[in-house]
C-alpha positions in Angstrom: 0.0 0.0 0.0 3.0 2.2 0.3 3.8 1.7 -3.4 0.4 3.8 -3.6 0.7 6.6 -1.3 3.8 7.4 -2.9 2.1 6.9 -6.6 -0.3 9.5 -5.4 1.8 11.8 -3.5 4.3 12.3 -6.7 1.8 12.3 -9.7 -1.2 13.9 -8.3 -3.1 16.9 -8.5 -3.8 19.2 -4.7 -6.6 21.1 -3.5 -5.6 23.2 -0.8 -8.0 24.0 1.8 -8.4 25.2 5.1 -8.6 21.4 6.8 -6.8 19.2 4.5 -4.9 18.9 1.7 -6.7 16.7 -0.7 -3.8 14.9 -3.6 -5.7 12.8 -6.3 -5.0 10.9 -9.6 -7.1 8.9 -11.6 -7.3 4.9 -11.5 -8.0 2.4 -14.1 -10.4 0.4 -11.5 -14.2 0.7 -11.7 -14.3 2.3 -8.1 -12.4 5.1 -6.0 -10.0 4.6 -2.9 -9.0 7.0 -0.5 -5.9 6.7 1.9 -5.7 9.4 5.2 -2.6 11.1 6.5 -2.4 12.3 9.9 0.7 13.9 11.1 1.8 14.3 15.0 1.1 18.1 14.1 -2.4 17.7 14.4 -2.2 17.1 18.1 -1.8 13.7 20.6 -2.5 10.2 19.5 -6.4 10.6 20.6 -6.7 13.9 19.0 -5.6 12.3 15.5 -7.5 9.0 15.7 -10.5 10.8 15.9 -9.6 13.1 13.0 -8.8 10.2 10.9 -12.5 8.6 11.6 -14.0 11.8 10.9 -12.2 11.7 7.7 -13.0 8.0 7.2 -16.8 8.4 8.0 -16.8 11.9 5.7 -14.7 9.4 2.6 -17.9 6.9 3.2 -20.4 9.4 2.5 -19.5 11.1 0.0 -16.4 9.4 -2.0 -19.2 7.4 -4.6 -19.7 10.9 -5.5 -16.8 11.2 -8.0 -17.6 10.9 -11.6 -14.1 9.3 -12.3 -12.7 6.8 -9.8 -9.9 8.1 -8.4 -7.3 7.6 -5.9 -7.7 10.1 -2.7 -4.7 10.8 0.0 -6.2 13.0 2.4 -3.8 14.7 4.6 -5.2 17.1 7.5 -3.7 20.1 9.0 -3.6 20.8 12.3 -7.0 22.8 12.0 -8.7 19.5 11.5 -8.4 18.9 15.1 -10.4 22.1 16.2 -13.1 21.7 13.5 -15.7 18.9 13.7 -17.3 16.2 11.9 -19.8 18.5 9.9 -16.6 20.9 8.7 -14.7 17.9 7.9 -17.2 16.3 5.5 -18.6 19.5 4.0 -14.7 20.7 3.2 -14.5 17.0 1.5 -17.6 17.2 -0.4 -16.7 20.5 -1.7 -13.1 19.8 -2.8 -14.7 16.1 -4.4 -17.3 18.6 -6.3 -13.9 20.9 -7.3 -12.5 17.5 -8.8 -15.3 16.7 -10.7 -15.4 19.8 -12.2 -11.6 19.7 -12.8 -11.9 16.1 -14.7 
């Protein structure tokens, strides 16, 4: 899976935004995968496991809604920690609808 990351990290496009970074590239498989980044930046090891479910529960909802499957690496900045579940999945809906419009 590290082979991926890296894929990603080197060959994709970023959207900047005030919670994340969001790095994507298209795929050749029928469906979309997402992969989370959490640094020790963000805060303690509570602080970023609950950032990173956030970010997995907001990737649930609304990663179907890409119209070309694409592999995601989200990476959060330390904002992520103060913000909550709502801000996390409305900043990734509207960087996945600023994809779409890019592809």
């Amino acid at each position: 899976m590290g082979a991926d990351y890296r894929r990603v990290m080197r060959n994709g496009k970023r959207l900047r935004t005030a919670l994340m970074v969001v790095v994507y590239t298209p795929v050749e498989e029928p469906w979309s995968r997402a992969g989370i980044a959490v640094s020790r930046k963000v805060g303690n090891a509570v602080v970023r496991n609950r950032v990173k479910r956030w970010m997995r529960e907001a990737c649930r909802h609304h990663l179907d809604e890409l119209r070309v499957p694409q592999d995601v690496v989200l990476v959060a900045h330390p904002a992520c920690a103060n913000a909550g579940y709502d801000q996390v999945a409305a900043t990734l809906q509207k960087s996945i609808q600023r994809i779409n419009q890019r592809s």
